[in-house]
C-alpha positions in Angstrom: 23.4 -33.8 -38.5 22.4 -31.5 -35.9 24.1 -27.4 -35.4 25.7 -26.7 -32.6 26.8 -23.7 -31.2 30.3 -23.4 -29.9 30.9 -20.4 -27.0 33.9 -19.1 -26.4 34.3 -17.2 -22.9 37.6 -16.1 -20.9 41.0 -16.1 -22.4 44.2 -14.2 -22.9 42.7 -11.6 -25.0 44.0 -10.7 -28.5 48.1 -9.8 -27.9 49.7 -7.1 -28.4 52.8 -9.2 -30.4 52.4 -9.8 -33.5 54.1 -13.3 -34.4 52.3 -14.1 -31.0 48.8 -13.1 -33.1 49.9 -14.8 -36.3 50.9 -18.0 -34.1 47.1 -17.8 -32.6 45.6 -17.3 -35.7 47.0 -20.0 -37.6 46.4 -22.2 -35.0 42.9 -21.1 -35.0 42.9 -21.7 -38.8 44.4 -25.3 -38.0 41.3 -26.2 -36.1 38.7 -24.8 -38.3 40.7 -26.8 -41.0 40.3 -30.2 -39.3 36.6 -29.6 -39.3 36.1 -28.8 -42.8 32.7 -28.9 -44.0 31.3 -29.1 -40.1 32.1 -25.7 -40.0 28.3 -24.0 -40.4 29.7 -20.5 -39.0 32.4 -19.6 -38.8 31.3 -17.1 -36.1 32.9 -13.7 -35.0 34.5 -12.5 -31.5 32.2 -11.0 -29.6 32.8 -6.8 -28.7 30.9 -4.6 -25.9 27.5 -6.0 -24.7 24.2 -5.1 -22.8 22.2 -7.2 -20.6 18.4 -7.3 -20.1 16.0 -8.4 -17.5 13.0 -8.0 -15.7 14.7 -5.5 -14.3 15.4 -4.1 -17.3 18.7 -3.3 -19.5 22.1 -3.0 -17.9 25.6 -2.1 -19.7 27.8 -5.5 -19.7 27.6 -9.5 -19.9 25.8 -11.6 -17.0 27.9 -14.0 -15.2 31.3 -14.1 -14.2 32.9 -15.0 -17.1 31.3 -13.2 -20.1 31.1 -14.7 -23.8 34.0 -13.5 -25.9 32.7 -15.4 -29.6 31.2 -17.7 -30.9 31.3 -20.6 -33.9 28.6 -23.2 -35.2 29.4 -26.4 -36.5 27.1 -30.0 -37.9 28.0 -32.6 -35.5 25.7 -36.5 -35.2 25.8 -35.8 -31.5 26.9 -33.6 -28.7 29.4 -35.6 -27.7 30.6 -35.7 -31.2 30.5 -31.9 -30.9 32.0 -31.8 -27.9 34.9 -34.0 -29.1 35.6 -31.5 -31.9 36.8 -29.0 -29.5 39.4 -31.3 -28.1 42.6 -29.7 -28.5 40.8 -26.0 -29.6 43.3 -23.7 -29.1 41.3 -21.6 -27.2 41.6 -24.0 -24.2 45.3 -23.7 -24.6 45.5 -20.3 -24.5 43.4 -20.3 -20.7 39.8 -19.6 -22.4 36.7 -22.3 -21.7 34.5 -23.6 -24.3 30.4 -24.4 -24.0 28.6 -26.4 -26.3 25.0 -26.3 -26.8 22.9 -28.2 -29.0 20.3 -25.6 -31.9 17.0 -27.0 -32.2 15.7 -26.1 -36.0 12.9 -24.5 -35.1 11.8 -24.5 -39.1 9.8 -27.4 -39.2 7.4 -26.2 -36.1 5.7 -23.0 -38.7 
């Protein structure tokens, strides 16, 4: 099995309503349930960020759509991967997802 790094970007945000935020949640929880023991990291929203360059260090994301979290999960392939996010509920609620294959970089030292 090979990681896989899930990135969350766009979105409605967190809300402001509660059972809104519970509704979100547990259908977050849902999804992290179907995967089970896929589930490497479980990951974290992402807050304020920096950007550096050549040009050096600037105060926000690159792009016109900034990263808002992150998860990593064990797939056989990145289609496999990809297919996990079917149905994410980030994608319902207007956000896109990238996948990107994590090279171990362990057995290179």
């Amino acid at each position: 099995m090979t990681n896989y790094m899930v990135i969350y970007s766009g979105g409605m945000g967190m809300s402001e309503d509660p059972d809104v935020m519970q509704q979100i949640m547990a259908e977050w929880g849902a999804w992290y349930e179907k995967l089970g023991s896929a589930i490497v990291d479980d990951g974290a929203p992402f807050g304020h960020s920096k950007h550096i360059t050549a040009d050096g260090a600037g105060d926000g994301p690159l792009g016109d759509t900034p990263a808002t979290g992150y998860t990593v999960i064990a797939a056989d392939s990145i289609e496999a991967a990809a297919a996990a996010c079917d149905g994410h509920p980030h994608i319902k609620y207007g956000g896109q997802i990238q996948v990107f294959e994590c090279f171990d970089m362990s057995a290179n030292q």
